[in-house]
C-alpha positions in Angstrom: 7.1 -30.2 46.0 5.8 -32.9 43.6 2.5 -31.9 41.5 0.3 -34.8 41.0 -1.6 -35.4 37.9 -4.3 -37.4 36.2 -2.7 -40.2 34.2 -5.6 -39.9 31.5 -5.9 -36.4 30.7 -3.0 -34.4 32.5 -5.1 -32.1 34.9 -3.4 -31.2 37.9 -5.1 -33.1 41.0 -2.6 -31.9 44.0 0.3 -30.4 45.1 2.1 -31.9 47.9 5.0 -32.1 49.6 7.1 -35.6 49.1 9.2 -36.1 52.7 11.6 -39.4 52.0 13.0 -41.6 49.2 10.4 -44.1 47.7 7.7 -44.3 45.5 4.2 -42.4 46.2 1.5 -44.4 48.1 -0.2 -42.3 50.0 -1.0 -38.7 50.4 -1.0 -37.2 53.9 -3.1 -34.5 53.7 -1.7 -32.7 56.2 0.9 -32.2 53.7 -1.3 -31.0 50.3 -0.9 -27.8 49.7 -3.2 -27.4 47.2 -6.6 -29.4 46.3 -7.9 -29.5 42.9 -9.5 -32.9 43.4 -13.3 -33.7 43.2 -14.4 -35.9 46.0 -17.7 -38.5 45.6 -17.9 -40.0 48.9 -14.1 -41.7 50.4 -13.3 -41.4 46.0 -11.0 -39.0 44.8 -11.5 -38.5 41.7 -10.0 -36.2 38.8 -12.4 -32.5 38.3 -11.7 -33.0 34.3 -12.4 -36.9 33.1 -13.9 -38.2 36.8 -11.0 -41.0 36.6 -10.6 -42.3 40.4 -7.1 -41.3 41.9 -7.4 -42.8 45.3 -8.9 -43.5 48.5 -9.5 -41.5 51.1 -9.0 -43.2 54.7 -9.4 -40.5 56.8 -5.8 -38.3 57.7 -4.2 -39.9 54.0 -5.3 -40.8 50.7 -4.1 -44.0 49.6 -3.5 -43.6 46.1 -4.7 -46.3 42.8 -1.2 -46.9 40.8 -1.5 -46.4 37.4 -3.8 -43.6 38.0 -1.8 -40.9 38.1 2.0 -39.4 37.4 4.2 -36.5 39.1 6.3 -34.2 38.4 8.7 -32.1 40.9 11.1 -33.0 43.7 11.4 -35.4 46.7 12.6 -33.9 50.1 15.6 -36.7 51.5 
């Protein structure tokens, strides 16, 4: 379970679950357990400092690099 973050303030924007080796482009959201993101239209944007995260494009989120960091472990 990997906790995304913002990469500008630190504020916990998901919690999802990481199937696979590789780096983190997209969300699935089927997979997210928990939401603390705040949406403005398809943006998804940190609750805290409104710093845009990703994209979202309908069953994933296609996440901005740079914008955020994680923490937690990868399922192989």
């Amino acid at each position: 379970m990997l906790t995304i973050k913002c990469a500008k303030c630190g504020t916990k924007i998901f919690k999802y679950l990481k199937i696979g080796k590789g780096e983190l482009h997209i969300c699935i959201k089927s997979r997210i357990s928990k939401d603390f993101s705040a949406r403005d239209g398809t943006f998804v944007k940190c609750p805290k400092c409104g710093n845009i995260i990703g994209i979202d494009k309908g069953t994933f989120i296609k996440l901005k690099k740079g914008a955020f960091t994680y923490s937690g472990t990868k399922i192989p």
